[in-house]
Every structure is written in C-alpha cells, then in structure tokens.
C-alpha positions in Angstrom: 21.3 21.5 -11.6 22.1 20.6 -7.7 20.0 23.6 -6.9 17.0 22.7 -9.0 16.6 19.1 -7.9 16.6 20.4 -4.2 14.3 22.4 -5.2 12.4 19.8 -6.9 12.7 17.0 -3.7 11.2 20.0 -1.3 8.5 20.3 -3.1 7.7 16.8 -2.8 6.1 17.8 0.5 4.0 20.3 -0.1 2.3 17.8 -2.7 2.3 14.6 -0.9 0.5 16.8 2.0 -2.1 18.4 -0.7 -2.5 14.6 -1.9 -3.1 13.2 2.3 -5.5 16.3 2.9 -7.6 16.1 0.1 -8.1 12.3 0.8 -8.9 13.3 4.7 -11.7 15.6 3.6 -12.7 13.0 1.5 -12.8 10.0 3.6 -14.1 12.2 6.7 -17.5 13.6 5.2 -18.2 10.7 2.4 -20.6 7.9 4.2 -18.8 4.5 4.8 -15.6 5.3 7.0 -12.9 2.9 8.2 -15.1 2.0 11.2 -18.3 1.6 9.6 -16.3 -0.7 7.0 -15.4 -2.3 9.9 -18.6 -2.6 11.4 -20.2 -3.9 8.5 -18.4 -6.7 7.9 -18.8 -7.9 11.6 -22.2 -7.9 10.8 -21.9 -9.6 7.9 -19.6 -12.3 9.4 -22.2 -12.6 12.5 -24.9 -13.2 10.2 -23.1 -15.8 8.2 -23.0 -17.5 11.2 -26.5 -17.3 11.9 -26.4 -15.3 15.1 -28.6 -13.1 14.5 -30.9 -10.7 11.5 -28.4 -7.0 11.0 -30.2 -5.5 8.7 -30.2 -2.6 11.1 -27.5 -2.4 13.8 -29.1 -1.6 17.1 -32.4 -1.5 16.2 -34.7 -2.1 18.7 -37.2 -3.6 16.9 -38.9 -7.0 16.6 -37.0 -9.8 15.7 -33.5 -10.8 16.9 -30.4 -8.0 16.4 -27.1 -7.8 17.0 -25.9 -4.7 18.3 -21.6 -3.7 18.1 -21.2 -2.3 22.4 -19.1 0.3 22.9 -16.3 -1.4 24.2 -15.9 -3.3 21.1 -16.3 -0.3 18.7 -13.5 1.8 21.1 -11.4 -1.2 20.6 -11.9 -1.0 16.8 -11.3 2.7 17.0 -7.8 2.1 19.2 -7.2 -0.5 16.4 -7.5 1.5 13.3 -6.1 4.7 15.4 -9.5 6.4 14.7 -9.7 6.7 18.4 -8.9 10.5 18.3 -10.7 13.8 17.1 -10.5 14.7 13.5 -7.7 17.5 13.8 -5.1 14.9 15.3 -6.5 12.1 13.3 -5.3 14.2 10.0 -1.9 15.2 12.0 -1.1 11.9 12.3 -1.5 10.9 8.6 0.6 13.3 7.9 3.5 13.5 11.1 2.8 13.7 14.9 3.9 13.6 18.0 1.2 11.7 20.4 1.7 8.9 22.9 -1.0 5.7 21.8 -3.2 5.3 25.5 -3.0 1.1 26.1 -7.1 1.1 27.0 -10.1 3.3 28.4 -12.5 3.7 31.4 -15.3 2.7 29.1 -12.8 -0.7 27.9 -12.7 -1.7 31.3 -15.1 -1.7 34.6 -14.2 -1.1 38.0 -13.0 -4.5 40.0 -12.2 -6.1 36.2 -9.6 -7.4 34.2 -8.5 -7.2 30.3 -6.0 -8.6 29.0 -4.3 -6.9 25.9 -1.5 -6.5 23.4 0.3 -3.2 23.6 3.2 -2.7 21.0 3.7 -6.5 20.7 3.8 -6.9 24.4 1.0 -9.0 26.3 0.0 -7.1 29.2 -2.9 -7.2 32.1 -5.3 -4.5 33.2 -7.3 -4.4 36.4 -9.1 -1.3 37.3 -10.4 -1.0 40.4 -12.8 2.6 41.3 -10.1 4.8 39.2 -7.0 3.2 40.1 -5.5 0.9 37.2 -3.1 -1.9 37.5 -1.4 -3.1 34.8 1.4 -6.2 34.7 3.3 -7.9 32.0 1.4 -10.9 31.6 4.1 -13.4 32.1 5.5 -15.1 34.9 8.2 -18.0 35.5 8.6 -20.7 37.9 12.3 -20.9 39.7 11.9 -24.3 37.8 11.6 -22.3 34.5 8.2 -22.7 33.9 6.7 -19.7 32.0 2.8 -19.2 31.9 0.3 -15.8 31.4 -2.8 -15.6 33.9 -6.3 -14.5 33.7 -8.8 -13.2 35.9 -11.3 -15.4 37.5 -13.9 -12.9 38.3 -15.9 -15.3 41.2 -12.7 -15.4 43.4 -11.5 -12.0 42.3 -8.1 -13.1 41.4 -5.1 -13.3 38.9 -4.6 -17.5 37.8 -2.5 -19.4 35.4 -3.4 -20.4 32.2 -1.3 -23.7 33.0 -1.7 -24.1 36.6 -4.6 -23.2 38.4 -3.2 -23.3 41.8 -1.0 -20.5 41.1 -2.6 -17.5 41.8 -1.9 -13.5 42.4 -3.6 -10.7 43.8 -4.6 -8.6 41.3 -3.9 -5.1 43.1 -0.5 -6.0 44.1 0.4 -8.6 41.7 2.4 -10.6 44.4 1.5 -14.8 44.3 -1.2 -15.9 47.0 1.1 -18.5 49.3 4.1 -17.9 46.9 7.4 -16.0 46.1 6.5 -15.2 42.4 5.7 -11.4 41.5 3.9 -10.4 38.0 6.1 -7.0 37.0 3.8 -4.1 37.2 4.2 -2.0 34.3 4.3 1.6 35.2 1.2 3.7 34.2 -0.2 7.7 34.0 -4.0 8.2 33.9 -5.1 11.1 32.0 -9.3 12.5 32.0 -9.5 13.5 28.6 -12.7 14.3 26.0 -13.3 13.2 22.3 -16.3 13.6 19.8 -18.0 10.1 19.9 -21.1 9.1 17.7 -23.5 7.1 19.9 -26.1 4.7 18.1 -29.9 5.5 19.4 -32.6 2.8 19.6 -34.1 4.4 16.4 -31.1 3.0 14.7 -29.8 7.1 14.2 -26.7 8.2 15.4 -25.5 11.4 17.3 -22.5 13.3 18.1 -21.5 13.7 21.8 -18.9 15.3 23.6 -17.5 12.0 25.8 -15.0 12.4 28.6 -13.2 8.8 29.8 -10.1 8.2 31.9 -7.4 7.2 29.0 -4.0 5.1 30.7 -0.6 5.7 29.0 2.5 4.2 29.9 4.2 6.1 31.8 7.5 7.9 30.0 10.1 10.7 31.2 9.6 13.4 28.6 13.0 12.4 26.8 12.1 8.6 26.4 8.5 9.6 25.3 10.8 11.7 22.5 13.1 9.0 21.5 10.8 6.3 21.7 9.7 5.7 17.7 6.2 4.5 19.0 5.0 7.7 19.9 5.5 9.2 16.4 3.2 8.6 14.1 2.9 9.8 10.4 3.0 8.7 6.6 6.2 10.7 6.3 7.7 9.0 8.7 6.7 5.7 6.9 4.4 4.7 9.5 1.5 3.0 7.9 -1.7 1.7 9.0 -3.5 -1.1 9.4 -5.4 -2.7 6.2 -9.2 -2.7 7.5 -9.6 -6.1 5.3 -6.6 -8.3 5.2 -5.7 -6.9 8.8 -2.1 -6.8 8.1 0.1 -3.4 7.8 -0.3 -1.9 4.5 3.5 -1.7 3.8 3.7 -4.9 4.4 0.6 -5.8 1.9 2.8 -4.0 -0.2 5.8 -5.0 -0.1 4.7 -8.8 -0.8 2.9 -7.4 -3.7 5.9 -5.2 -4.9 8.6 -7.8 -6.1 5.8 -9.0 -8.9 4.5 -5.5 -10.1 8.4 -4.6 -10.5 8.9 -7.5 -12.4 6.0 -6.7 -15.1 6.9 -2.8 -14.6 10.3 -2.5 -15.4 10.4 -5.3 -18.1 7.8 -4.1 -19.7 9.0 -0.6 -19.9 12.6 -0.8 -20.3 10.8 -3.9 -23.3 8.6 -1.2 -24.9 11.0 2.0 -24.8 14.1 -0.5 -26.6 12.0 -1.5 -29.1 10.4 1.6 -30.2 13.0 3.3 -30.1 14.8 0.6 -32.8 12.0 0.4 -34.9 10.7 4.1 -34.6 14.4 4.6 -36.2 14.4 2.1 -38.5 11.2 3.3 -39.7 11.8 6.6 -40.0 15.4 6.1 -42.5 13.0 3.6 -44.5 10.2 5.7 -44.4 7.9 5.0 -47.9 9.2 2.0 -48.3 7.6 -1.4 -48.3 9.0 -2.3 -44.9 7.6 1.0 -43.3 4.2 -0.2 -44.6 4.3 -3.8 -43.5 5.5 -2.6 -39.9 2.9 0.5 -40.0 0.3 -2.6 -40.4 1.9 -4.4 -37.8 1.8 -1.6 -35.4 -1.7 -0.4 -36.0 -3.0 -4.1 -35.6 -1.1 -4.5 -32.5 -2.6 -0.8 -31.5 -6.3 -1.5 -31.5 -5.9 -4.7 -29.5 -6.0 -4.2 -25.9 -4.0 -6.0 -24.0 -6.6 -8.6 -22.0 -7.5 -9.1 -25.0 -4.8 -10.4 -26.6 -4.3 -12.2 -22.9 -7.1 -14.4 -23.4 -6.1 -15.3 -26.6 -2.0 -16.0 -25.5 -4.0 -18.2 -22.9 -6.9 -20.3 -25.0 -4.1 -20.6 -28.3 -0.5 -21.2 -26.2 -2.0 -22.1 -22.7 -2.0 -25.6 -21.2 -5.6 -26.8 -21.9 -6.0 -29.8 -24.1 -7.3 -27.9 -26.7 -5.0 -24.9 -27.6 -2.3 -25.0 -30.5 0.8 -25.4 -28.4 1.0 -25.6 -24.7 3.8 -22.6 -24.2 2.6 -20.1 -21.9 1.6 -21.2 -17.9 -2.0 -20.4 -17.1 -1.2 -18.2 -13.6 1.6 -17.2 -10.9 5.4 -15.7 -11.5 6.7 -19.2 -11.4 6.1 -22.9 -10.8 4.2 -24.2 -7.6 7.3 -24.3 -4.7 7.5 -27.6 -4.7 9.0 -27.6 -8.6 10.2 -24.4 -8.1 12.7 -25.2 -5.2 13.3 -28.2 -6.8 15.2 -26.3 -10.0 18.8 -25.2 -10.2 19.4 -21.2 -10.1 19.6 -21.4 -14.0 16.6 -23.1 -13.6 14.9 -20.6 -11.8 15.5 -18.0 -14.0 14.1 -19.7 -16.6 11.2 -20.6 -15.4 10.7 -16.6 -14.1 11.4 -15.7 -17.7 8.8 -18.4 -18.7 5.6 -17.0 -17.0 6.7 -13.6 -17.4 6.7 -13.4 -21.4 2.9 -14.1 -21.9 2.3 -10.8 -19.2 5.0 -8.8 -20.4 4.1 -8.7 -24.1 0.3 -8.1 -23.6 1.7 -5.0 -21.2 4.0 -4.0 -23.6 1.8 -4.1 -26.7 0.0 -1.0 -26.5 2.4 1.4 -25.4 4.9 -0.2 -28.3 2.5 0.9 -31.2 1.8 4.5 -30.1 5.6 5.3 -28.9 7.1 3.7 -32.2 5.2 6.2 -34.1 5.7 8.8 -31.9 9.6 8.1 -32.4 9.5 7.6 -36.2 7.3 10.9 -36.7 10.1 12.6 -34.2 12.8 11.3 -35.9 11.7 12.9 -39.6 10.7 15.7 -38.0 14.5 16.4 -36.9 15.9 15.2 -40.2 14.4 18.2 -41.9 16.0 20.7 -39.4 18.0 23.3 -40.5 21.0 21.9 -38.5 20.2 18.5 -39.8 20.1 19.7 -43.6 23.2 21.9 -42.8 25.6 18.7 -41.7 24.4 16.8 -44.2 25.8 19.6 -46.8 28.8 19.5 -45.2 29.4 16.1 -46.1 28.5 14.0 -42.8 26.2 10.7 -43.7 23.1 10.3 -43.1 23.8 7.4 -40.5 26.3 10.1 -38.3 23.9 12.7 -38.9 21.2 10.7 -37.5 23.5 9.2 -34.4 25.3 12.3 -33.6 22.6 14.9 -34.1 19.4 13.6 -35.0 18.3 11.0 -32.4 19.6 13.3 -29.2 16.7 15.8 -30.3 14.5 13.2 -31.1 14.5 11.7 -27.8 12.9 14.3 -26.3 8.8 13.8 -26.6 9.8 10.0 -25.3 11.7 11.7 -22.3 8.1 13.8 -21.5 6.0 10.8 -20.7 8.1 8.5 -19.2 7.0 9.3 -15.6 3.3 8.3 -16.0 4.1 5.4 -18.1 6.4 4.2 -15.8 3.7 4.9 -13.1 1.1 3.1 -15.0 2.9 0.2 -15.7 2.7 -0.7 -11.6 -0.7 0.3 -11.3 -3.6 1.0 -13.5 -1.9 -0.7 -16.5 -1.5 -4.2 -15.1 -4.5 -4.4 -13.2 -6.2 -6.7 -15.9 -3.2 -8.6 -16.8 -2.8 -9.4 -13.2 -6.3 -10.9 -12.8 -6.4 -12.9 -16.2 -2.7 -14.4 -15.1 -3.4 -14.5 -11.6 -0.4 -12.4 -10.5 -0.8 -10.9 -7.6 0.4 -7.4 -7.9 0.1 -3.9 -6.9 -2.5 -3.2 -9.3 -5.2 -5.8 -8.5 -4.6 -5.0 -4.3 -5.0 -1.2 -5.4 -8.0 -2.1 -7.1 -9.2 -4.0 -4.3 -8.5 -2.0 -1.8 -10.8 1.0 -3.9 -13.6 -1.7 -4.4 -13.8 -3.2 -0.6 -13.6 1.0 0.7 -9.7 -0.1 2.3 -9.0 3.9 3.1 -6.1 2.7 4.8 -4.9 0.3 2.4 -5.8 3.7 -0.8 -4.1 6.4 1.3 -0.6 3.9 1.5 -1.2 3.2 -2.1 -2.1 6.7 -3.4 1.2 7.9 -1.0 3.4 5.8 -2.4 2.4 6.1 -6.1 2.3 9.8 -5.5 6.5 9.7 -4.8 7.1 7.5 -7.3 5.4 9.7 -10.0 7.1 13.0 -8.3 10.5 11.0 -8.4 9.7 9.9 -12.2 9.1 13.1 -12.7 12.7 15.0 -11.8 13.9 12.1 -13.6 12.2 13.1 -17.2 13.9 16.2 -16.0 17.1 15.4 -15.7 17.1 13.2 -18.7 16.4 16.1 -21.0 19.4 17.9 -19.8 21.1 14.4 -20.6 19.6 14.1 -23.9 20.1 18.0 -24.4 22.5 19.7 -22.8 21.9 22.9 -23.6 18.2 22.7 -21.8 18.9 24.4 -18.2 16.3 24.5 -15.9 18.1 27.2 -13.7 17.2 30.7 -14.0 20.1 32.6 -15.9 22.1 35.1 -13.7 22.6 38.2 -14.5 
C-alpha cells in the first residue's frame, strides 16, 4: 500500500503541470491578459475621475485621450512578473530559477532618479549615460534622525524628505558639506531582448523585438542559489499577485479559507452521518410506513435547491420585523467584533455555531437526499448477497449481519464520491450560500476572480483545488481498502 500511494503522490506532478499548461495556453492566446486587465481598469479609474475620454487607448484622434507610456506598462509588467518572454513566463508558473531585475533602461533616463521597492526594501536609482547607481534609501543622523531622500532634478541632487538642507551627490552618494553616506547597493547590468507589443497611433498593436539594459543585484553564484527570491514557481508555493485586490493570492486565500472550512467540513462530515443513519434505518424498515414518510421527506428536501431554501431560512427565521421567529442572523460567521470580543470562549462558540446552522443545513440538504438513497438502495442490495443470506442461515441476526457484514460492503459507492463532494463543498457548492449569507469564502473570491478575468487569482485557485481533489482522491482510495480489506490496489506478484 506504501508503494501505491508513492505512486499516487508522484503523479500529482505530472497533473498539476497538465492543469498550469493548459491554463498558460489559455490565458496566452484568449484576448484580455493580466496586463490588458490591468490596463483597463486604469482607464476606467482615469475616466471616473474625469481626466480624460478612453474609449480608445492611444488613439490619436480628436478629442482628449489618455494614453498608458511605456514606463508605466514595464512597471505593470515587473509587477505582475509578465516582464519576461512566454517560455520563461510558463517556467516560472510552474518552477524556475531566474534572478527578478530591480528596473530598466526604458524605467529610467540618463541623469535621473526613481525611487523603488525591491523585495520590501526601499531603494534609489540614478542612471547616468549607462552607468546606474543605486542606494538604500535611508540615512540617519549621529543624532538618530532617520529620513529617505529624493531627487531634485533643477540642482541635480539627492535631498531629504525631512530636511532639505541635507543633501548628497547622487553619483557617489556621499553628503554635500557632511559626514553622512547613503549605502550603495551593489548592482550588475545586463543588455538583454524581449518580445514587447508597442501601441501605434491607429490604436493597433505590434510585436517587436526590444533590447534594454536590465540591473540585477549583484549575487555570487552561491547566494543567487540560496537566496529563496530568485526561485519562482507554483510548486514551490510562490504565488502571484491578485491583478484586482493587489494583494498575494495565498494570502486572499488564506483569509478566505478559515470560513469555506467551516461550511466544508460541517457540512460534509453533517451530510455523510446522517445519511448514512437514515440510509440504514431505511433500508431494515424498508416498506414500512416510516420508509414512506422519510422517502417524502427526502424527495421534498431533494428538489429544493439550496438558495432556495436560503431565502426562505432568511425571510421566515431572519431578523426582519416581519418573519415568524427571529433565529437565524442575516450575514457574517459571527457577531460584529465589538459583541463578538465582548463574549466568553463558550460564548464564542456559540455564537459560531449560531450563524453557521442556517448555511450548513441549506449546504447539506441536497447532497443528504441523494446519498441517503444511495445508502439505503446499497444497503438492500447487500442484504440479498449470498454471503449475507448465508450468515443469516447460520443463525447470526439480522442486526450482526448487518454491522459485521453488511454495512462494510455497503460503504463502498459512498467511499467513490467523496473526493468531489468534498471538493465541491469549498468551491462551487457554496458559492450561492456565501453570497445570500454574506460569507466571504472561497467560493464567491473563486467566482470573482473568473468574473473580473483575475488569471492570477484562477491559476492559485484552480492549483490549489486541483491538490486537494488529487489528495481526496488517494483518500477514497485508501478508505476502500479500510472499508474492504480484501481490495488491493498493488499488482499481485507472481
């Protein structure tokens, strides 16, 4: 069994790269990429704001336009790491080795300054003819007195954000008429070529072959190695940024993870205890009058989808003035912070449990009806075995038959399709039932991300889903060897 989950875990790879590559191709040759999602919605904010009429980026037609320079859109690029050609674009998605460059030739003209954040450091670039300086931009006073500069481009030099009399030449970063020295971050400037698009006056676009002088911090070959900046890949965990909430997509989804495992798991461990009691039940009082009644039951709860019955949990048991009873919380996990820190740990259990029922039982509802028949229709199947009929000859009741024999067997069709309901539960299944509650979730920023065109924010998603479906997979596996020993999934020696 060793041996076959191995197995099982390697080829885990092979599928999530399948999964990445497919979604390249995708993303690559389908209109309405990263940066023109980007690009559009600086448009849109700029004519919000009234700057200017965008209905066509750098047209050079009548009426005022706004037009996204290159600087800016190399910046975007840097951003969103779409700064590269498409071969190491998909490398990287998948795992890479490639130092990040800090800016660009074309970021930066000669005998000029930018100021920029480079992994979370604050540094200063001045470039002057083909020679780039670049210090951390910090300083402090002997007094302790800490401060960043800028550049003052009519006196050509470095001054303090705090205090304008202190002031540093820009090429050697010593203080004019003082002791302080800005450090000077050691640099390597590298001529390198990449497909660009360039935006005509027509408003078309075409490809060209663009050389620019790139500046990389300067690394021996074993610190550029060790250093876990330099590697870059979903495999290693290294996500990207979201294009619309501008935040790293692990961390969109790990805020959004505690809730979705909260409505997942209850819900599923919820549905698969209950249908499995009732399926049972059903199945050694099957004809009778309680089998009827609960067949009703189930079918009624069957055809009604579950924002249905939402909106009805909400408008009969919901707080307005004019439901029944006012039992179930209109929206969130829990009470607004200021009650919710106020409560005792009891308390805020509670009051977890409390907004949790009215989501939990419209997720369950569904799944309930069609796995309690499933488990009742297994369940008779098994009682009219051969080895069933033959220990019940022997003398064995029909409860030991059924608990000893029966059930293990009967497990088995719930064991098959407990990775994608698992899946579902975190994704597609609560997508509605997060928006009626107002639970932010997995499902509703999956769905978001699809709507707004997020490729970053889909490609985390779809990764991690992907796992978690492989991983619920080997665990079906392994629970039919649990439920049935004698299944082996290793090939017999011989």
């Amino acid at each position: 069994m060793l041996s076959y989950i191995l197995k099982r875990v390697l080829l885990m790879i092979p599928t999530g790269i399948g999964v990445i590559t497919v979604f390249f191709v995708v993303s690559e040759f389908v209109p309405g990429g990263p940066l023109d999602q980007v690009e559009t919605m600086i448009v849109e904010q700029a004519n919000r704001a009234g700057v200017g009429d965008l209905a066509a980026i750098g047209t050079g037609g009548g009426g005022s336009s706004i037009q996204i320079d290159t600087e800016m859109r190399l910046q975007i690029k840097r951003k969103l790491g779409l700064n590269h050609d498409a071969l190491q674009r998909y490398l990287r998605m998948l795992i890479w080795f490639s130092p990040d460059s800090m800016i660009s030739s074309r970021e930066v003209g000669t005998g000029e300054a930018r100021r920029l954040f480079f992994r979370d450091r604050p540094l200063l670039v001045y470039r002057l003819d083909n020679t780039y300086h670049v210090y951390d931009n910090a300083y402090q006073t002997p007094d302790g007195q800490a401060g960043q500069v800028r550049f003052d481009r009519d006196v050509g030099l470095l001054i303090s954000n705090t205090d304008e009399s202190i002031r540093f030449d820009p090429q050697t970063g010593r203080q004019v008429g003082g002791d302080l020295q800005l450090a000077l971050v050691p640099v390597a400037v590298r001529r390198e070529s990449f497909w660009e698009t360039e935006y005509l006056a027509s408003g078309d676009r075409v490809r060209v072959r663009e050389a620019r002088d790139e500046v990389y911090l300067r690394e021996s070959r074993w610190q550029a190695l060790t250093n876990g900046h330099n590697w870059h890949g979903l495999f290693l965990f290294k996500f990207p940024l979201s294009i619309t909430k501008n935040q790293k997509c692990v961390d969109l989804i790990r805020e959004r993870l505690p809730i979705s495992m909260r409505l997942g798991v209850s819900s599923f461990f919820l549905t698969y205890t209950c249908c499995i009691l009732l399926g049972v039940s059903k199945a050694v009082r099957n004809g009778s009058l309680y089998d009827s009644v609960t067949s009703v039951l189930i079918l009624v709860g069957y055809g009604i989808p579950g924002f249905v019955l939402a909106v009805f949990l909400i408008k009969a048991f919901g707080p307005s003035g004019d439901s029944w009873l006012n039992l179930i919380p209109l929206r969130g996990i829990h009470s607004s912070l200021e009650i919710y820190n106020s409560l005792s740990l009891w308390g805020k259990f509670w009051d977890n449990v409390h907004h949790m029922i009215a989501p939990v039982l419209c997720l369950t509802i569904q799944s309930f009806a069609g796995l309690t028949m499933l488990t009742k229709n297994s369940v008779l199947e098994q009682f009219h075995q051969l080895y069933a009929v033959a220990a019940r000859a022997r003398g064995l009741s029909t409860r030991k038959v059924l608990i000893k024999h029966v059930l293990r067997n009967s497990l088995i069709p719930l064991v098959t399709g407990f990775p994608a309901r698992f899946v579902m539960m975190f994704f597609a299944g609560s997508l509605l039932i997060e928006k009626i509650f107002s639970l932010d979730g997995l499902g509703l920023l999956s769905f978001t991300a699809l709507v707004e065109r997020d490729y970053p924010l889909i490609i985390s998603n779809l990764f991690i889903f992907t796992f978690i479906g492989l991983v619920c997979r080997l665990l079906s596996d392994i629970g039919y060897v649990i439920v049935d020993p004698r299944i082996s999934f290793e090939g017999k020696r011989r």
